[in-house]
MARPA-224966 format. One line per field, with one value per residue (C-alpha): residue number from 1; residue in one letter; x, y, z. Coordinates in Angstrom, 1 decimal. Layout:
BEGIN
k: [NUM | ...]
r: [A | ...]
xx: [X | ...]
yy: [Y | ...]
zz: [Z | ...]
//
This chain:
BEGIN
k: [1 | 2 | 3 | 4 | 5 | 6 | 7 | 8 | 9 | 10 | 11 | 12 | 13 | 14 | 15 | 16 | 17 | 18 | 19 | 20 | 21 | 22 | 23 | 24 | 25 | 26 | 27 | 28 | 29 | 30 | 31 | 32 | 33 | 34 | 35 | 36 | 37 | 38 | 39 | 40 | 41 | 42 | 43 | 44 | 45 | 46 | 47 | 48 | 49 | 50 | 51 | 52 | 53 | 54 | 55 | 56 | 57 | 58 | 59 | 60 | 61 | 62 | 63 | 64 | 65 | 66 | 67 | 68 | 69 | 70 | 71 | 72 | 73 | 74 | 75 | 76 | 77 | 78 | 79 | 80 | 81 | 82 | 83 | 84 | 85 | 86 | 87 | 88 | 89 | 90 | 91 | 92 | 93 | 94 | 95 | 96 | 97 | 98 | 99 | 100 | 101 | 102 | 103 | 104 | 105 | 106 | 107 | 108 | 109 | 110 | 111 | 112 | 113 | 114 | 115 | 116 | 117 | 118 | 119 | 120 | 121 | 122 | 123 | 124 | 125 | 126 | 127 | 128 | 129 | 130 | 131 | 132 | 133 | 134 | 135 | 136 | 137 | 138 | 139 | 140 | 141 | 142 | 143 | 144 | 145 | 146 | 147 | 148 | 149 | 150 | 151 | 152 | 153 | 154 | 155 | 156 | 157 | 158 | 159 | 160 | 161 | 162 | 163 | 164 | 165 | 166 | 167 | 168 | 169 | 170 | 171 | 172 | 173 | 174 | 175 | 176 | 177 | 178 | 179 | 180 | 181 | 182 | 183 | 184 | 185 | 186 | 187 | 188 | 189 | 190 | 191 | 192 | 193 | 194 | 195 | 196 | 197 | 198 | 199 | 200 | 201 | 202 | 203 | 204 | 205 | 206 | 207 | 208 | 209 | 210 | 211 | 212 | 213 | 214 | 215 | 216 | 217 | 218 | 219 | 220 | 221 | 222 | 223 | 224 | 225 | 226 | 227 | 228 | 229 | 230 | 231 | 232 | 233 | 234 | 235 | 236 | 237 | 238 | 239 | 240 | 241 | 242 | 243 | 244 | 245 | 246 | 247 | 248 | 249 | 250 | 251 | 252 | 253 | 254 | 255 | 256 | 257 | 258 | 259 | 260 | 261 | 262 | 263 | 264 | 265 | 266 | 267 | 268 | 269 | 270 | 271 | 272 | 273 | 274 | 275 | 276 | 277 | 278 | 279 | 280 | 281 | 282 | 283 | 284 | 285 | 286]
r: [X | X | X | X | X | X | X | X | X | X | X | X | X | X | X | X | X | X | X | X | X | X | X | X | X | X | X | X | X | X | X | X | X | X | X | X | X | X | X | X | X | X | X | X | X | X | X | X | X | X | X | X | X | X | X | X | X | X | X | X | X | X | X | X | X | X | X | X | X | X | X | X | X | X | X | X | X | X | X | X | X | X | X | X | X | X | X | X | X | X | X | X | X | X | X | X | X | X | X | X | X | X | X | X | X | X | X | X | X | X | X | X | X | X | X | X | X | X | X | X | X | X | X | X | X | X | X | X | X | X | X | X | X | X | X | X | X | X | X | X | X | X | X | X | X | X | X | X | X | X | X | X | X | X | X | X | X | X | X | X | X | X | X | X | X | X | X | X | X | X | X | X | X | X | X | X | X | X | X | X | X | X | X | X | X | X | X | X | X | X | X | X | X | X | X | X | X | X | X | X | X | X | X | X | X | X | X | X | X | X | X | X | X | X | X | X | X | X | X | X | X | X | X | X | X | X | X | X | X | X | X | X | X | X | X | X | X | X | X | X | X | X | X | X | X | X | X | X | X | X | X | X | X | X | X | X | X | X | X | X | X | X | X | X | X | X | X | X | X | X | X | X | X | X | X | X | X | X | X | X | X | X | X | X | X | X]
xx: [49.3 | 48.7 | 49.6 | 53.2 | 53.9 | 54.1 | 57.0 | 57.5 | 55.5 | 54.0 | 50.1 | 47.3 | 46.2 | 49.9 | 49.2 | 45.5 | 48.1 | 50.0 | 47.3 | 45.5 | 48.9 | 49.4 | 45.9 | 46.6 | 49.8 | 47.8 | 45.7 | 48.1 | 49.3 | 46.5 | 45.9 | 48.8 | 48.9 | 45.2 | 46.5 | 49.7 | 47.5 | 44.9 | 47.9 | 49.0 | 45.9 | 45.2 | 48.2 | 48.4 | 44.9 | 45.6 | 48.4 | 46.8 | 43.7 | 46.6 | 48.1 | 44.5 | 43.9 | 47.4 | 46.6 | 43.5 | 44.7 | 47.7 | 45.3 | 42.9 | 45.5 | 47.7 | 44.8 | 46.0 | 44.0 | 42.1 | 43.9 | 47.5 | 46.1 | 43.0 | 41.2 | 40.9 | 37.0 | 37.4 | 39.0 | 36.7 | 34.1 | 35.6 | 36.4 | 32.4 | 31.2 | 33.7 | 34.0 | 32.7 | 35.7 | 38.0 | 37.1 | 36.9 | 40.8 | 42.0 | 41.0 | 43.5 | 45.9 | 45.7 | 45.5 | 49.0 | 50.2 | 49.1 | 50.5 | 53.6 | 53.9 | 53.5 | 55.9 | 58.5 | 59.0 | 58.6 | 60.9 | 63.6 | 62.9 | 63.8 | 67.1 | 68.2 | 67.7 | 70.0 | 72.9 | 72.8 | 73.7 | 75.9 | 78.2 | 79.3 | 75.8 | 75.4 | 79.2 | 77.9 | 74.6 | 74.2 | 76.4 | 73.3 | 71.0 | 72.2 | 73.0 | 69.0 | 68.1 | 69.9 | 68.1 | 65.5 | 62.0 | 60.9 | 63.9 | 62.5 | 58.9 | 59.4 | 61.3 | 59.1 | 56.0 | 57.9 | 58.8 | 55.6 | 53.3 | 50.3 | 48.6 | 49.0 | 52.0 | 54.9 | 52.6 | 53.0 | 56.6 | 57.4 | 56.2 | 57.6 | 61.3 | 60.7 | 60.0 | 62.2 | 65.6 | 64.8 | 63.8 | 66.5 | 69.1 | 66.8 | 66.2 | 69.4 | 71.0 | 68.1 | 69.2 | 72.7 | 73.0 | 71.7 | 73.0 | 76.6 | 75.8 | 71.7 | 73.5 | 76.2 | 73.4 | 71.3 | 74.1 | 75.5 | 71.3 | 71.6 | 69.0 | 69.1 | 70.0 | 66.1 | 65.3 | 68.4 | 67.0 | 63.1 | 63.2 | 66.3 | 67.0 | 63.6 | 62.8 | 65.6 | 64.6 | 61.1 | 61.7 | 64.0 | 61.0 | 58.7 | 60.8 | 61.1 | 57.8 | 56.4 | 59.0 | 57.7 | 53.8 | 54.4 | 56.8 | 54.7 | 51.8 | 54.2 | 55.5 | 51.8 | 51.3 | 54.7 | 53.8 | 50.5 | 52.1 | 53.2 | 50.1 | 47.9 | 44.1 | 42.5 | 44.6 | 45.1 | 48.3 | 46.4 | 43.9 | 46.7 | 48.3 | 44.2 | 44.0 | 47.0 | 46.7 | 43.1 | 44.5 | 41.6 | 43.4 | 40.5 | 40.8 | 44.3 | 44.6 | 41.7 | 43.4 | 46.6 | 44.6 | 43.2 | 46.4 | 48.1 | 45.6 | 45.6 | 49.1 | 48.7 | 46.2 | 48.5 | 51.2 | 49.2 | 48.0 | 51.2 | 52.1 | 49.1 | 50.5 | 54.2 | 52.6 | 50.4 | 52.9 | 55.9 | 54.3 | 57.6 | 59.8 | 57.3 | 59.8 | 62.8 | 60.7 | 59.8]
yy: [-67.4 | -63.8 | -65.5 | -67.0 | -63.5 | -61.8 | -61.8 | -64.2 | -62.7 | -60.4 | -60.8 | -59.0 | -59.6 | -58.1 | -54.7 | -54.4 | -53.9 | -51.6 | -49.8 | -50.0 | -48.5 | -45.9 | -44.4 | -45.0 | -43.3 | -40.6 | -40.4 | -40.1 | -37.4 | -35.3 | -35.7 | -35.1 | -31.8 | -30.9 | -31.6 | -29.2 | -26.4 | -26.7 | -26.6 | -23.7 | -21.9 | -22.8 | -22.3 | -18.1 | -18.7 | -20.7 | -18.3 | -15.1 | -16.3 | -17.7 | -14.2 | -12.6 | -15.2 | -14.2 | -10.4 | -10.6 | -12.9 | -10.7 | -7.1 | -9.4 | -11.1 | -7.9 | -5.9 | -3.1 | 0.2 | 0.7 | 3.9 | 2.0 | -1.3 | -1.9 | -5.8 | -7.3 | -7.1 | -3.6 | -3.1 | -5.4 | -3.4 | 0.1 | -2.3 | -2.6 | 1.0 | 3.0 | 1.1 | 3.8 | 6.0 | 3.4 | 3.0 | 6.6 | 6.9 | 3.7 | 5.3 | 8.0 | 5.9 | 2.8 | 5.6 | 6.7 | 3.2 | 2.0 | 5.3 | 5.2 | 1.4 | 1.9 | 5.1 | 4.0 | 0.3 | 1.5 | 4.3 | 1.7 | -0.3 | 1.4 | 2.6 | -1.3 | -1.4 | 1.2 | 0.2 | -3.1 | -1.4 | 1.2 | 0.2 | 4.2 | 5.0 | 2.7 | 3.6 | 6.9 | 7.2 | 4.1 | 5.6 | 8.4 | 6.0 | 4.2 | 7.4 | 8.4 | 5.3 | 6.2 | 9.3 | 7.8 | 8.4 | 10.8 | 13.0 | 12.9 | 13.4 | 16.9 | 17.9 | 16.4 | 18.3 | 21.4 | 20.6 | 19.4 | 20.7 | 19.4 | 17.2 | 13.3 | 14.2 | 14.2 | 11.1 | 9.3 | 10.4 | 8.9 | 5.6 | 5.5 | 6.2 | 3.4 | 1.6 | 2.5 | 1.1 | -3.0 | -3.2 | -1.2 | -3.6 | -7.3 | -5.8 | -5.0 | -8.3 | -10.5 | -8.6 | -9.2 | -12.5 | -14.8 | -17.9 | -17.0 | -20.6 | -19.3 | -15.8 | -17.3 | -19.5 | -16.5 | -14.4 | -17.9 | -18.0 | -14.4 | -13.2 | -8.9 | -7.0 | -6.9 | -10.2 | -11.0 | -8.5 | -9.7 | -13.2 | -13.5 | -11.0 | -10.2 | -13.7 | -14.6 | -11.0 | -11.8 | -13.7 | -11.2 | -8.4 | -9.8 | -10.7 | -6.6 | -6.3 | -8.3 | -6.1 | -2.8 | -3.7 | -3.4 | -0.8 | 1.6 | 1.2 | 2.5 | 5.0 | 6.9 | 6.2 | 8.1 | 11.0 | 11.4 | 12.4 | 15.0 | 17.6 | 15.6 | 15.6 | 12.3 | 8.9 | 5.7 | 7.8 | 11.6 | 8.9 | 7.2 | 11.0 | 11.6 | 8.6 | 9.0 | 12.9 | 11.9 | 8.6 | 6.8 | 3.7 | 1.0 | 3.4 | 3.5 | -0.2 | -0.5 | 1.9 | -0.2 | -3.1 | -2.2 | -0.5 | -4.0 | -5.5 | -3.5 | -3.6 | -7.9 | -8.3 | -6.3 | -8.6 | -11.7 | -10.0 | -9.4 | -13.2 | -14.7 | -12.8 | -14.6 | -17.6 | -17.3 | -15.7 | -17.8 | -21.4 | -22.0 | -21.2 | -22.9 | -26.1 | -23.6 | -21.0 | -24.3]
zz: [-55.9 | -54.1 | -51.1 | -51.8 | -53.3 | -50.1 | -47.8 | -45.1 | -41.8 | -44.1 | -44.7 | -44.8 | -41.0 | -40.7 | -43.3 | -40.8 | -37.6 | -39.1 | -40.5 | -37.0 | -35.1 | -37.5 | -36.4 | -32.9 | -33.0 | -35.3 | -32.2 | -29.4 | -31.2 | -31.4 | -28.1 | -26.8 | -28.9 | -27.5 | -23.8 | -24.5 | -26.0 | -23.1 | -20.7 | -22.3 | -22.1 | -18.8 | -16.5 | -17.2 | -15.8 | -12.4 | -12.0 | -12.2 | -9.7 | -7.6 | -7.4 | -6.6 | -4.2 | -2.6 | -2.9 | -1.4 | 1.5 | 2.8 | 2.6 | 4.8 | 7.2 | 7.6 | 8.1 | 4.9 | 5.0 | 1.8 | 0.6 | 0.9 | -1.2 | -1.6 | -1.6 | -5.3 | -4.6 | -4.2 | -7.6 | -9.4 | -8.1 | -9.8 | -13.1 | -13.5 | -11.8 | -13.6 | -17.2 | -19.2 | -17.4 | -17.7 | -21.2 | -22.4 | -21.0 | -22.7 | -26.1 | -26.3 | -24.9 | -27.3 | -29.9 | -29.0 | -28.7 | -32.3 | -33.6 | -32.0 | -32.5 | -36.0 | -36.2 | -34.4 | -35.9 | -39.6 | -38.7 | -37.4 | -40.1 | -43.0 | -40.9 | -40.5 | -44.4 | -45.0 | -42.1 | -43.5 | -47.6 | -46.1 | -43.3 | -43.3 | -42.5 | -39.4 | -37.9 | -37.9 | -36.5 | -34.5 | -31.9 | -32.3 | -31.8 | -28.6 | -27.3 | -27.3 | -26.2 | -23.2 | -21.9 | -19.6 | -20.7 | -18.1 | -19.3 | -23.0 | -22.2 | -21.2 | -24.4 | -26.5 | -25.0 | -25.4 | -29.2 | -29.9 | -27.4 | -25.4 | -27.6 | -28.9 | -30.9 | -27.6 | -26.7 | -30.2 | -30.5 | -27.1 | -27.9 | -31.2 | -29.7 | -27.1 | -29.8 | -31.9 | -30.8 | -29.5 | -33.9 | -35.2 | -33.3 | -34.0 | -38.0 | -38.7 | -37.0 | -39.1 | -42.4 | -42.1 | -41.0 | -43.8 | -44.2 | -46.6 | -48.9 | -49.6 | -50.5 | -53.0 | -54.1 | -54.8 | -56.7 | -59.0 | -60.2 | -61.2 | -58.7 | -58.6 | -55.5 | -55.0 | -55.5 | -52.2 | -50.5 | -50.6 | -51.1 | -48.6 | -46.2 | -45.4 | -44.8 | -42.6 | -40.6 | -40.0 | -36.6 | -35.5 | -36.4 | -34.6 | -31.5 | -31.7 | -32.5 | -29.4 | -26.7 | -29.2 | -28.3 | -24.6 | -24.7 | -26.9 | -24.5 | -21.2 | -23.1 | -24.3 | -20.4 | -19.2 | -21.9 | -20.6 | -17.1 | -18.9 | -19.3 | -20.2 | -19.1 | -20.6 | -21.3 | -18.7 | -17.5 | -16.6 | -14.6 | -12.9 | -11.5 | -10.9 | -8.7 | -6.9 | -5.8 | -4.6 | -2.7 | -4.8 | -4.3 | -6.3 | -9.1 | -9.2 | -9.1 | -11.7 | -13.9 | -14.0 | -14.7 | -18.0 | -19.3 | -18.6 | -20.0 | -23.1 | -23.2 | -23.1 | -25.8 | -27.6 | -27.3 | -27.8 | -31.1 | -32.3 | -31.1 | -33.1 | -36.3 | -35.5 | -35.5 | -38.5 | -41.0 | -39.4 | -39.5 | -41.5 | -38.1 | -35.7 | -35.2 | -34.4 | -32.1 | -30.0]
//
């Protein structure tokens, strides 16, 4: 009776098979998801040992005297002799990163929020604001350290303006440029200005922030460095000028090893909150 119920082909041998595919697609899938993420992972890796490898070859073939560039085994060897200097420098430095990271995006922020309510506002002072961006950073550092003086401040407020200019453009864009039907939607259900403003504009702005946010992180990390050439006697950047008037090549190439790779993790942090508070703009960002 069951039997003559079911569709012709259909039986249950037939609902088994397609129960049975369905998990071995299911699988494939995951796999093929592990295998990306594992490729992922490990290609930065082959590539950086593959530009040791290639460092470490040409000093050896060419013969290169240690004071011009030094072998990557001489470098690792300052990276373990010298951590605790290494170290102690990085601190003030990250420091002025953070600070000026922080400064200068929350800075540009609330600037985008006020061009994108007051077109007046932006035709006037964006012009300012390109024009700053402008002045080369060596040109500013001095300024600054005569504003300011000799401490972190010039340091901070140099990282914050090289921050500050890549967010004000990507904010302002991602404020403005919601999609016209959501917006119309939004004012037909009676939603307040505030209610557009957080559950719309700031939404659709978020991937722009944090394509900022990810140029900011590296940025803010060579600007502390650039102020700290500036009088400055601790910080990655005063060890850098220390290096080079000594001709201590290792340490010089061990000093701009762990301010890249502070300026890296950085980046990957501010990649792994993308990722986390975007899930909903994974699909598009791929």
């Amino acid at each position: 009776m069951s039997q003559s119920t079911l569709s012709p082909g259909v039986t249950p041998v037939s609902f088994g098979g397609a129960f049975a595919n369905d998990e071995s697609e299911r699988a494939r899938f995951v796999s093929a998801q592990r295998r990306l993420a594992w490729r992922k992972r490990l290609l930065p890796v082959v590539a950086i040992a593959g530009l040791i490898a290639l460092w470490g070859a040409v000093v050896a073939i060419f013969d290169v005297q240690p004071f011009i560039a030094p072998s990557p085994w001489a470098v690792a060897s300052v990276l373990v002799e010298k951590a605790d200097i290494l170290l102690a420098n990085l601190v003030p430095t990250a420091t002025e990163a953070l600070l000026g990271f922080l400064l200068g995006n929350l800075v540009a922020i609330v600037i985008a929020t006020a061009f994108v309510y007051s077109k007046a506002a932006e035709e006037a002072f964006f012009p300012v604001a390109v024009m700053i961006n402008t002045i080369p950073v060596v040109a500013k550092a001095p300024i600054l350290v005569l504003l300011l003086g000799n401490g972190m401040e010039p340091k901070i407020a140099i990282a914050a303006l090289i921050c500050f200019f890549p967010t004000l453009v990507n904010m302002t864009r991602g404020l403005r440029d919601v999609n016209p039907q959501a917006l119309e939607l939004m004012k037909v259900l009676s939603a307040s200005p505030r209610e557009i403003f957080w559950k719309l504009r700031v939404r659709n702005s978020l991937p722009y922030l944090f394509s900022a946010l990810k140029i900011a992180a590296s940025m803010s990390v060579i600007g502390a460095i650039v102020g700290e050439w500036i009088g400055s006697t601790s910080g990655i950047g005063a060890l850098i000028i220390q290096a080079t008037y000594n001709f201590d090549s290792p340490l010089l190439y061990a000093t701009i090893v762990v301010g890249s790779t502070f300026s890296a993790v950085f980046f990957s942090v501010i990649s792994m909150l993308e990722r986390r508070l975007l899930k909903w703009n994974t699909a598009r960002a791929n």
